[in-house]
C-alpha positions in Angstrom: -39.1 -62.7 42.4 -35.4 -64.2 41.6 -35.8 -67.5 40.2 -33.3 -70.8 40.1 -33.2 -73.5 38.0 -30.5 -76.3 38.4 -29.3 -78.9 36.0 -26.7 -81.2 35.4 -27.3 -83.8 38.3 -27.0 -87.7 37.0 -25.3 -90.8 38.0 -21.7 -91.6 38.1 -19.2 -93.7 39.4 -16.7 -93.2 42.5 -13.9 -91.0 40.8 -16.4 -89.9 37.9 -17.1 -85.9 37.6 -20.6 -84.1 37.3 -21.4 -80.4 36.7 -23.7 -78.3 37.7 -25.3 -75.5 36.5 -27.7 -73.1 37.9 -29.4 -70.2 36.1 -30.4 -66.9 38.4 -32.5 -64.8 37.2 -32.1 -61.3 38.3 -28.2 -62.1 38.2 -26.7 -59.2 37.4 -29.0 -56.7 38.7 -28.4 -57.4 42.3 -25.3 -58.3 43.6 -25.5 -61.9 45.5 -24.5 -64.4 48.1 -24.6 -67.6 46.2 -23.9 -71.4 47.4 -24.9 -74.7 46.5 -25.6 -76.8 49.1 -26.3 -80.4 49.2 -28.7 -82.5 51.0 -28.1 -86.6 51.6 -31.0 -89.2 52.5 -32.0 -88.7 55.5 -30.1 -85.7 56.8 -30.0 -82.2 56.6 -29.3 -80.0 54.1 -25.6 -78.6 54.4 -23.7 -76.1 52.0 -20.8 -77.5 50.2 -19.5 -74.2 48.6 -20.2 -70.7 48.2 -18.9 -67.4 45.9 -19.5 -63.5 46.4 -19.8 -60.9 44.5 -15.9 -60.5 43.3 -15.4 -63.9 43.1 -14.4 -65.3 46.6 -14.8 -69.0 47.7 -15.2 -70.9 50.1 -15.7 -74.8 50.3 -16.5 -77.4 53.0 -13.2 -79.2 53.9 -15.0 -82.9 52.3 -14.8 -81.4 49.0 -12.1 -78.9 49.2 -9.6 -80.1 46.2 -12.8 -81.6 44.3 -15.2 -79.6 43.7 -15.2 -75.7 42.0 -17.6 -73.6 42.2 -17.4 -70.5 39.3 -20.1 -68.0 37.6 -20.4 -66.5 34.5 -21.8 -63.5 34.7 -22.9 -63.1 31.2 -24.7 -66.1 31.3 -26.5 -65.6 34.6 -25.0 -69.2 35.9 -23.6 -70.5 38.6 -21.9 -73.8 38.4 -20.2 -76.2 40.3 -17.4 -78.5 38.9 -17.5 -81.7 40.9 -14.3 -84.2 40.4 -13.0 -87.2 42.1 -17.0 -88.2 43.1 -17.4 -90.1 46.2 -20.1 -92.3 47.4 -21.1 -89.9 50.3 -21.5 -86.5 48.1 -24.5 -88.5 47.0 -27.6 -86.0 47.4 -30.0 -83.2 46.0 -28.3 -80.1 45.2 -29.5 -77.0 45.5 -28.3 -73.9 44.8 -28.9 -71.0 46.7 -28.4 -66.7 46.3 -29.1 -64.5 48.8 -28.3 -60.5 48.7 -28.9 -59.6 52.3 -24.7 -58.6 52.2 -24.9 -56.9 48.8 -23.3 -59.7 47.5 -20.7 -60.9 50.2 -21.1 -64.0 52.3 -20.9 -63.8 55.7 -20.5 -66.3 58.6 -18.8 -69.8 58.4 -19.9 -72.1 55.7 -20.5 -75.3 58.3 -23.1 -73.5 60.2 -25.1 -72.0 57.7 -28.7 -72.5 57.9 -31.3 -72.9 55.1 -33.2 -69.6 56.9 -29.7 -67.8 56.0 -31.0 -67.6 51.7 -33.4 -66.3 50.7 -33.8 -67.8 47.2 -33.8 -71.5 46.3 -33.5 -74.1 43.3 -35.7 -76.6 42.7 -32.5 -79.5 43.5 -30.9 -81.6 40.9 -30.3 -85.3 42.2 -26.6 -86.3 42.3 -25.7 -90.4 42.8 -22.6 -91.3 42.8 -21.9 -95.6 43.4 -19.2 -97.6 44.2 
């Protein structure tokens, strides 16, 4: 059973930075599909960004520029790097890893679906005020 456990969510101002972190276990004995993705009050959850297996990303254009997602493989983290915080990235984030494409990500990023990973954090709360 792969397990994921987020951290680094808080409160910050408009402009302030925030990162996440997310430990998979399992990491690096399966090769992975893994995204964060964000919910806000009262809508649905959405991904924000994803990586493969060598590295590739991709990002939803509202936070292309600000955010980063990276992982360190011998740490068995994913993180995302989240700059230039805005009132609306306000939400739970979750990260997510799925190894259905040995490790590559398939599909656009916009219309994934939560039924598209297989494996789930518990969320980490980000606020961000004005």
């Amino acid at each position: 059973q792969v397990q994921l456990v987020e951290s680094g969510g808080g409160s910050v101002q408009t402009g302030g930075s925030l990162k996440l972190s997310c430990v998979v276990s399992s990491f690096n004995s399966k090769k992975y599909c893994l995204a964060w993705f964000r919910q806000a009050p009262g809508k649905e959850r959405q991904a924000v960004a994803s990586i493969d297996v060598d590295g590739g990303t991709t990002y939803r254009d509202s936070v292309k520029g600000r955010f980063t997602i990276m992982k360190d493989n011998a740490k068995s983290t994913l993180y995302l790097q989240m700059d230039a915080l805005k009132p609306e990235d306000t939400g739970t984030y979750y990260c997510a890893a799925d190894d259905g494409g040995i490790g590559y990500c398939f599909g656009a990023l916009d219309l994934w679906e939560d039924s598209d990973f297989a494996h789930w954090g518990q969320g980490t709360q980000v606020t961000v005020s004005s």
